[in-house]
C-alpha positions as CSV (number, residue, x, y, z in Angstrom):
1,X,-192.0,120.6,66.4
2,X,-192.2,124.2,66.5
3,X,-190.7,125.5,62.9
4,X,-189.6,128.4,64.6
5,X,-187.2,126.9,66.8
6,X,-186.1,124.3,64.4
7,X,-182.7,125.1,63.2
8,X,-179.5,123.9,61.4
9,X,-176.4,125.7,62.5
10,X,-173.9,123.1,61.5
11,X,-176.0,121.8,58.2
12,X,-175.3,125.8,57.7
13,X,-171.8,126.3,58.5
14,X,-171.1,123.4,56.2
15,X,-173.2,124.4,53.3
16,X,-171.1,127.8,53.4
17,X,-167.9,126.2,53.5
18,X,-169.4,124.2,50.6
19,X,-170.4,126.8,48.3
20,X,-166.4,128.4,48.5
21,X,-165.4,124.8,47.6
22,X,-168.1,123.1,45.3
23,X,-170.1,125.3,42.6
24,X,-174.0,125.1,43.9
25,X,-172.9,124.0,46.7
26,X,-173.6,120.4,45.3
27,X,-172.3,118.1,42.8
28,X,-176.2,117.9,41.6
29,X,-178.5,120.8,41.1
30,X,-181.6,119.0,42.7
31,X,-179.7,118.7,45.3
32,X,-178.9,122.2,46.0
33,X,-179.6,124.4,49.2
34,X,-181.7,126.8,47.4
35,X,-184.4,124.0,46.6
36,X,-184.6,123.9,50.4
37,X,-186.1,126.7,53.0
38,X,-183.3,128.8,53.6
39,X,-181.1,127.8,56.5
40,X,-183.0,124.3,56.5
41,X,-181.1,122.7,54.3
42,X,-179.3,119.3,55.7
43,X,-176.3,118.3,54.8
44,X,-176.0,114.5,55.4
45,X,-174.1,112.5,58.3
46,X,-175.2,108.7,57.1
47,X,-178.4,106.6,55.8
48,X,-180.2,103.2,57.4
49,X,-183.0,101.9,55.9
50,X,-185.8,104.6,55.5
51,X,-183.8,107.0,57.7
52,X,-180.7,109.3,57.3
53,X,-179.6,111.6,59.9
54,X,-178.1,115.2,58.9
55,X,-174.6,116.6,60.8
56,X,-176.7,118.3,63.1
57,X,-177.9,114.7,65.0
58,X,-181.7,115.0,63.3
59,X,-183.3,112.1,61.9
60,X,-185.4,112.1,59.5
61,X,-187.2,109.7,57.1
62,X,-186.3,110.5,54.1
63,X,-188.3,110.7,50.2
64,X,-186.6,110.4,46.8
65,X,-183.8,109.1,48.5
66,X,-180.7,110.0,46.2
67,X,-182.8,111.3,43.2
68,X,-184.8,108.5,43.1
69,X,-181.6,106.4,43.2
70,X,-181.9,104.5,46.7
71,X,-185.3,102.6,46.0
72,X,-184.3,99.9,48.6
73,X,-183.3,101.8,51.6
74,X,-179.5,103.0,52.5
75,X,-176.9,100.0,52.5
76,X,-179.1,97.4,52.1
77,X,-177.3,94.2,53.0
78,X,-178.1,92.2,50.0
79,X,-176.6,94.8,47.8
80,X,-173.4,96.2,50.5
81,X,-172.8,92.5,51.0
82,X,-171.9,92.0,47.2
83,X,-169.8,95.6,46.5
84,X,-167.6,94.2,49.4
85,X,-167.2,91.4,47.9
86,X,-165.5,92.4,44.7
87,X,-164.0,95.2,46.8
88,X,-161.8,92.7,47.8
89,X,-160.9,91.2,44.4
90,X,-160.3,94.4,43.1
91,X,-162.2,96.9,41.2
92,X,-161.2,97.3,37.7
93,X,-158.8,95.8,35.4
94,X,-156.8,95.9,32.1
95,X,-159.3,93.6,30.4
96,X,-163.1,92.5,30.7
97,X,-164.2,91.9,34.3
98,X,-166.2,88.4,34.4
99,X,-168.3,90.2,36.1
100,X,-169.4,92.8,33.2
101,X,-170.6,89.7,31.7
102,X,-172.5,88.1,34.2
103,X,-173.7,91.6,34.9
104,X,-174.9,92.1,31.4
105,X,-176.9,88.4,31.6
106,X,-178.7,89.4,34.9
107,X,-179.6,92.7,33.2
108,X,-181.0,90.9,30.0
109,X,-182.4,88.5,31.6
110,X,-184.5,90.9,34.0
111,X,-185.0,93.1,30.5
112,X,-185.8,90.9,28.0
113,X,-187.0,93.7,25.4
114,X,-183.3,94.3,25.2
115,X,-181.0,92.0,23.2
116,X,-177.5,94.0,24.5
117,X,-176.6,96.1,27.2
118,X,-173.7,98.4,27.8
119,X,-173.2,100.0,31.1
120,X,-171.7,103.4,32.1
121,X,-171.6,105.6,35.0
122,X,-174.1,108.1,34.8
123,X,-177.9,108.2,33.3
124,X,-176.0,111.5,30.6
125,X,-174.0,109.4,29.1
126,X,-176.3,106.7,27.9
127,X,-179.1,109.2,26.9
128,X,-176.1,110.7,24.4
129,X,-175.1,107.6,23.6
130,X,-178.3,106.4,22.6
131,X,-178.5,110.0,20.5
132,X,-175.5,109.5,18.7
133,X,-176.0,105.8,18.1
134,X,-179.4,107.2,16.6
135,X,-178.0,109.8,14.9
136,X,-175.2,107.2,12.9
137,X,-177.9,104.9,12.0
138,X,-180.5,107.1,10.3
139,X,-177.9,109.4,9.0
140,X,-179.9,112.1,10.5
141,X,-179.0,115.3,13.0
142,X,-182.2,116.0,14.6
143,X,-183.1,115.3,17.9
144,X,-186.6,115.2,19.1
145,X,-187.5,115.2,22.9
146,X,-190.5,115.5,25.0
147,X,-190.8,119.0,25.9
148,X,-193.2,118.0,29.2
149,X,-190.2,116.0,30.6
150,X,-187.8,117.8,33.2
151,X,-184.7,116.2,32.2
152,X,-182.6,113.7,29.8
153,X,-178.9,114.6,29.7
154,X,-176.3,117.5,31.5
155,X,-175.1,117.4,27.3
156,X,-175.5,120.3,25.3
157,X,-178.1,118.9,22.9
158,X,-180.7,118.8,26.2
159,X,-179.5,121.5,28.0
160,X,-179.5,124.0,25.1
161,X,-183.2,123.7,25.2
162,X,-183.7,124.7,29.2
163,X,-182.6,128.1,30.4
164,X,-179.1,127.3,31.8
165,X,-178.1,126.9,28.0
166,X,-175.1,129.6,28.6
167,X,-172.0,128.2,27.0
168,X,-174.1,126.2,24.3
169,X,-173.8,127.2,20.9
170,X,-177.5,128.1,18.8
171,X,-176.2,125.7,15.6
172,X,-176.4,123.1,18.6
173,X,-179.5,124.5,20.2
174,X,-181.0,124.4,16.4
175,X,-180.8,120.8,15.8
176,X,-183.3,120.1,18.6
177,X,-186.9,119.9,18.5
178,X,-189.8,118.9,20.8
179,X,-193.3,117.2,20.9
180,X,-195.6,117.1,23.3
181,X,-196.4,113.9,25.3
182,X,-199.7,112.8,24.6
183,X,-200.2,114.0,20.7
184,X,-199.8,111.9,18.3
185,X,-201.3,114.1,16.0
186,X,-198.8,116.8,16.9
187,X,-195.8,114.6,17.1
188,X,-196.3,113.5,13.6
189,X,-196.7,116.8,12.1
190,X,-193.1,117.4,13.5
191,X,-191.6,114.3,12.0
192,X,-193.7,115.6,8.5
193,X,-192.0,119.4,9.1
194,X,-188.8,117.8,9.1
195,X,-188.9,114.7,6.9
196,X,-185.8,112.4,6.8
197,X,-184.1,115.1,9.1
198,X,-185.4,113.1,12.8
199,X,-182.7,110.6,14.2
200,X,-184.7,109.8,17.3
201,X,-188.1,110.3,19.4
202,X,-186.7,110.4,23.2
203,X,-189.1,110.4,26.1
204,X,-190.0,108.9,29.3
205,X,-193.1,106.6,28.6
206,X,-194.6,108.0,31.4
207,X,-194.3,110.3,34.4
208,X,-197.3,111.5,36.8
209,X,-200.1,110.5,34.2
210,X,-200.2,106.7,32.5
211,X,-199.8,106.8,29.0
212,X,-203.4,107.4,27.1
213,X,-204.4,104.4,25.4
214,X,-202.7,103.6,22.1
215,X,-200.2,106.3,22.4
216,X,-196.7,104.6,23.0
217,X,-198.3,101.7,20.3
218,X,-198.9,105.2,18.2
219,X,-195.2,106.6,18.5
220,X,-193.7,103.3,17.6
221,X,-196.0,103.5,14.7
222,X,-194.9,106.9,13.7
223,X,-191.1,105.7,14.7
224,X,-191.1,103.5,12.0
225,X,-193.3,105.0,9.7
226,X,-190.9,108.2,9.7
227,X,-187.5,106.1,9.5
228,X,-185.9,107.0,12.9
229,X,-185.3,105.6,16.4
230,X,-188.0,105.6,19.3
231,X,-185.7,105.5,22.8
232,X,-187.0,105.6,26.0
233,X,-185.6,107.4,28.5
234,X,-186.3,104.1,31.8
235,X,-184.0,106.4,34.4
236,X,-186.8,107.0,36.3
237,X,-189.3,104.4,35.7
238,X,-186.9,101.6,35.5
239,X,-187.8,99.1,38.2
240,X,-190.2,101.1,39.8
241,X,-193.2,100.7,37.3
242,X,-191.8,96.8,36.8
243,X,-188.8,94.9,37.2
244,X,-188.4,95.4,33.3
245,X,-189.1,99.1,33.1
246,X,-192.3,100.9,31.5
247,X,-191.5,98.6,28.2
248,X,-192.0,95.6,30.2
249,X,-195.3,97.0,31.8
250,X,-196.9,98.6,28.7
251,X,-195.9,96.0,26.1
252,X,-194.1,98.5,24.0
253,X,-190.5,98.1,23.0
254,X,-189.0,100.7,21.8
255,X,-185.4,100.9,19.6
256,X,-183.3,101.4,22.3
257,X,-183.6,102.6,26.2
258,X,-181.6,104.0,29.2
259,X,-181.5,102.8,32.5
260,X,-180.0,103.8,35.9
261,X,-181.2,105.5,39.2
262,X,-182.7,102.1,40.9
263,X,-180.3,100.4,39.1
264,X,-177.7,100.5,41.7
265,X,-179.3,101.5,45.0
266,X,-177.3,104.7,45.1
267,X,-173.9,102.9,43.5
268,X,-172.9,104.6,40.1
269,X,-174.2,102.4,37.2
270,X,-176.2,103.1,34.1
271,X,-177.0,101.0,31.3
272,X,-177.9,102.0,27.6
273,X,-179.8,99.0,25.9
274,X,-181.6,97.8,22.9
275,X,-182.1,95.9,19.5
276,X,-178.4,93.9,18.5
277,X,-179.0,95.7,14.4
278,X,-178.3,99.5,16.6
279,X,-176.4,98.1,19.5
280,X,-173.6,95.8,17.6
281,X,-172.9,99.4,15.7
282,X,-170.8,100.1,18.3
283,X,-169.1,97.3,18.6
284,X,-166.9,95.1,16.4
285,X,-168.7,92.2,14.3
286,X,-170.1,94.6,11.8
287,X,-168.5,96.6,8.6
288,X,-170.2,99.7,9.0
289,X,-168.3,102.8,10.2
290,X,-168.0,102.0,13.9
291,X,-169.4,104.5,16.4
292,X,-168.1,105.5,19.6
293,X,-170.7,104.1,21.6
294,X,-169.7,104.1,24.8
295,X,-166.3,104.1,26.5
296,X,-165.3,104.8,29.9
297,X,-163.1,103.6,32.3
298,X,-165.0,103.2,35.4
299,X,-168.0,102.2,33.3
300,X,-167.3,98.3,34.4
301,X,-165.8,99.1,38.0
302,X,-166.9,95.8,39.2
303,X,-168.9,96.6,42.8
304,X,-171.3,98.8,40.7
305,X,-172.0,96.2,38.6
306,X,-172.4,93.9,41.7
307,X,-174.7,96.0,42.9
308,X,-176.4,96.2,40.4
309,X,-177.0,92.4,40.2
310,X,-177.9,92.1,43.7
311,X,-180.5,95.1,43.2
312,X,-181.9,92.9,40.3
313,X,-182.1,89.5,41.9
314,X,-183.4,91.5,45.4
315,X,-186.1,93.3,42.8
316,X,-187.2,90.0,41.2
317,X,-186.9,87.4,44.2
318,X,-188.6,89.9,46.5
319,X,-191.3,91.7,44.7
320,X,-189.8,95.2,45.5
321,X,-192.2,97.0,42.6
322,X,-195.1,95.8,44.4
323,X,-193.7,96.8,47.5
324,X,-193.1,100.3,46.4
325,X,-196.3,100.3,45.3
326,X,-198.2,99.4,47.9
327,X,-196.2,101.5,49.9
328,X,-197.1,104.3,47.5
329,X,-200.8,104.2,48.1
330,X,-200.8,104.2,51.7
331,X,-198.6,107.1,51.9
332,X,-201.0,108.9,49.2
333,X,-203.9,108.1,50.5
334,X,-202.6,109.5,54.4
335,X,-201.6,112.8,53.1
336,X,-204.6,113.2,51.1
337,X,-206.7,112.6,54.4
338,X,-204.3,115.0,56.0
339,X,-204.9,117.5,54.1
340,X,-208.4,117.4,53.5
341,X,-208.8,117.5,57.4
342,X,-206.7,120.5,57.3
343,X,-208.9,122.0,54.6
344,X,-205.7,122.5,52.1
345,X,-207.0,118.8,50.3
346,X,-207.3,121.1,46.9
347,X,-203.6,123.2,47.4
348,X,-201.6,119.9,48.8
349,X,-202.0,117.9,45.8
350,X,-200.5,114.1,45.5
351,X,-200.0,113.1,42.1
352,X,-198.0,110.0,40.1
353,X,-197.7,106.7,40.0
354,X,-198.3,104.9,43.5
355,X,-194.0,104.4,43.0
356,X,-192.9,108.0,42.3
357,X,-195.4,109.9,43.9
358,X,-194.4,113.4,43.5
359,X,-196.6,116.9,45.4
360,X,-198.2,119.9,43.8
361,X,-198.2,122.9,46.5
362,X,-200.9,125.6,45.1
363,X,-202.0,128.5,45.9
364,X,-205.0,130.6,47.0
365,X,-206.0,130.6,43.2
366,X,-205.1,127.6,42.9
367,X,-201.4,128.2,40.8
368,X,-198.5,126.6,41.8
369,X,-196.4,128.1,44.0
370,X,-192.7,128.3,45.2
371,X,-193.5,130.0,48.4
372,X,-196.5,127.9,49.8
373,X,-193.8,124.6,48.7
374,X,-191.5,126.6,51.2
375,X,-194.1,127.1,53.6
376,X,-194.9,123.0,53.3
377,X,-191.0,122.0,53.4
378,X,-190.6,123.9,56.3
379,X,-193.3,122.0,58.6
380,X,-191.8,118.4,56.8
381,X,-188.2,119.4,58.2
382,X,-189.3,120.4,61.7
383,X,-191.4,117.2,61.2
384,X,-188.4,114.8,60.8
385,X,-189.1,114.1,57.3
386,X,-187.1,114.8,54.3
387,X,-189.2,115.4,51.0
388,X,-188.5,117.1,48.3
389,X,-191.1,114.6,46.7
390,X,-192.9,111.5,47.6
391,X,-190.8,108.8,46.2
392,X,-190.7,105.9,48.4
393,X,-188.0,103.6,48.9
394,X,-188.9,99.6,49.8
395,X,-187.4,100.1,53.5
396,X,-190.3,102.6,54.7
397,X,-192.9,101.2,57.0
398,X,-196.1,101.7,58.6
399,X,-194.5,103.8,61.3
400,X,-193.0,105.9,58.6
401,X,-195.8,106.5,56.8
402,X,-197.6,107.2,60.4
403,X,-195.0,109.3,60.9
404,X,-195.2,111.2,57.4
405,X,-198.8,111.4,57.3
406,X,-198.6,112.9,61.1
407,X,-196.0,115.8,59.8
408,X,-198.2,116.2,57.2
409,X,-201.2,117.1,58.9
410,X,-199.2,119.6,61.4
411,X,-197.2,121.3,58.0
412,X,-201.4,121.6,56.3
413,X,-202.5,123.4,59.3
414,X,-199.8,126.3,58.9
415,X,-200.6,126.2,55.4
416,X,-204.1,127.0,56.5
417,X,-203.3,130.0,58.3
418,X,-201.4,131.0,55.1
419,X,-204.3,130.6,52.9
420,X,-206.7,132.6,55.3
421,X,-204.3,135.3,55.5
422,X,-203.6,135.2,51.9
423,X,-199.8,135.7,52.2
424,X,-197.2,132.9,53.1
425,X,-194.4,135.5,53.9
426,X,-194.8,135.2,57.5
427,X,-194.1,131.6,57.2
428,X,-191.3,131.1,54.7
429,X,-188.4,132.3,57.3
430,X,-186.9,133.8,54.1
431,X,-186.6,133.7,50.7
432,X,-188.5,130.9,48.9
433,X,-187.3,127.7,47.4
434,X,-186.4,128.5,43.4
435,X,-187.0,126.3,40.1
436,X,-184.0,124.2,39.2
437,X,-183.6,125.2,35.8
438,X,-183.5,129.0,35.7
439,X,-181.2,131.8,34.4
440,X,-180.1,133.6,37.1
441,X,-178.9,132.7,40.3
């Protein structure tokens, strides 16, 4: 399709009337309009499978469905089938559901680093809960996070460290410190710089590059060496690198870790887990000052938790991780072709683990670039596909990926005449996408 005559006009009106209703736009900022070309930003009718199809009547097949969240496709029957079955015996009670604890045995069961669970709404709240629970164990008030990681919490002690920190105090800001993934070496001259002050060590145990050897072994090492608590931050790779997270792969377990995303297949569920000596602090059987773990009121609204143990048994019984994969590396391996073809192999770069493949869009020196991503995004949409990254979902195939790889290749040979020109402008149809986390508008 011609990107020229590819347009939106009631994805358009309805993001307007959005933006005088909602903040952004959106309730999430990765979801916002202005990470899209502008005017080419779809707003949603419904989801099947691969597919969703935006209010204008276009189809697309869609990438990092729901952040990451919908890794088996939109209302997968195994998992719909089980919500509306505790629909219908109600949702939430006065006391403990029976199905929190089933919940919490399929979840253990699948994890088995973890000796208890506690599940909550969002993937925030059980990063700070895991922060605090750190923080009352050790005694401590210093956070230390990966610094090449995009994201951990919407609570102050992350977001005081990106540029949205307005409205975030600098004693808060102060408290936390960062290490670079990779460095042992530098990571322990932090925890030497601030000895006895370090609660916890919070990171994703990997992201686009696998761990080098001996590292995660290394933190644990220097976890326990240093006295405080080694979390991992499983949001992300949670199911998709195995059915038991990047602990379960790599053989390391860390103290305690945070779960969500996959979890439910789009329905609201997190889960913070770990060792019983941290976990049972917030709970009753111990004579320690209790903390306030975790405690919300939708947190065991009983179709989440269904859902969540129908994503489980569907993950397990099926082999979804290999699935995603497998469906991964064909995809990879198309666009790279694609774009090779095109001659853009070395600016329309596919990195990540086969299961969260994510793309690089560079420019004529090589840098990356907003305005060339624009320029890519653009072609994608008129294309029929929806990809603000590579992530497959298990309910993609071959003629999706066909499909993909095709829009792929027609989106590379703009970007061509782009590069030979040596100015995207004439392609962007106006301003560029912009950076999530900046400080203006």
């Amino acid at each position: 399709m011609d990107t020229d005559q590819f347009h939106l006009p009631r994805s358009r009106a309805a993001n307007e009337r959005l933006h005088s209703l909602v903040p952004g736009g959106a309730h999430t900022y990765a979801k916002g309009d202005d990470q899209y070309p502008e005017h080419l930003a779809p707003v949603i009718s419904h989801g099947r499978g691969a597919h969703v199809w935006d209010v204008d009547g276009n189809r697309y097949v869609e990438y990092g469905s729901g952040l990451r969240s919908v890794s088996l496709g939109h209302a997968h029957p195994r998992v719909t089938e089980a919500v509306r079955r505790e629909i219908d015996r109600g949702a939430n009670f006065v006391r403990p559901s029976v199905v929190e604890l089933e919940a919490a045995e399929r979840f253990l069961a699948t994890v088995p680093t973890a000796e208890m669970v506690k599940f909550a709404k969002n993937g925030s709240d059980a990063t700070t809960a895991a922060v605090r629970l750190a923080r009352a164990v050790t005694g401590r008030s210093r956070v230390a996070l990966c610094a090449d990681q995009p994201f951990f919490s919407v609570d102050d002690w992350f977001i005081g460290t990106t540029p949205l920190s307005a409205g975030i105090p600098d004693a808060t800001n102060e408290l936390t410190v960062t290490f670079p993934y990779g460095d042992l070496a530098a990571t322990e001259e932090l925890l030497t710089r601030y000895e006895g002050e370090v609660a916890c060590l919070i990171l994703e145990a990997a992201t686009q590059t696998e761990p080098p050897a001996g590292y995660l072994e290394g933190l644990r090492a220097l976890a326990d060496r240093h006295g405080c608590v080694l979390v991992f931050d499983e949001m992300i790779t949670g199911l998709r690198w195995s059915e038991a997270g990047a602990q379960g792969l790599y053989g390391v377990v860390p103290d305690l870790s945070t779960f969500g995303k996959a979890l439910g297949n789009g329905f609201a569920v997190s889960a913070l887990a770990g060792r019983r000596e941290l976990m049972e602090r917030g709970g009753l059987r111990h004579s320690d000052d209790r903390v306030f773990l975790l405690s919300t009121t939708h947190g065991a609204e009983t179709h989440s938790l269904a859902a969540a143990m129908a994503v489980l048994r569907t993950y397990v019984e099926e082999g979804v991780t290999a699935r995603l994969h497998a469906l991964g590396e064909r995809l990879a391996a198309g666009v790279r072709e694609a774009a090779a073809a095109m001659g853009v192999g070395d600016h329309v770069v596919v990195r990540g683990r086969a299961s969260n493949l994510v793309f690089a869009t560079l420019d004529e020196r090589g840098r990356p670039s907003q305005e060339y991503r624009t320029l890519f995004l653009r072609g994608l949409l008129a294309g029929g596909v929806l990809a603000p990254s590579f992530v497959v979902s298990s309910a993609l195939d071959e003629a999706d990926i066909e499909h993909t790889v095709d829009a792929v290749a027609q989106a590379c040979a703009v970007y061509r005449k782009a590069l030979d020109a040596g100015d995207p402008t004439p392609w962007l149809g106006g301003r560029p996408v912009k950076p999530v986390f900046r400080r203006r508008a």
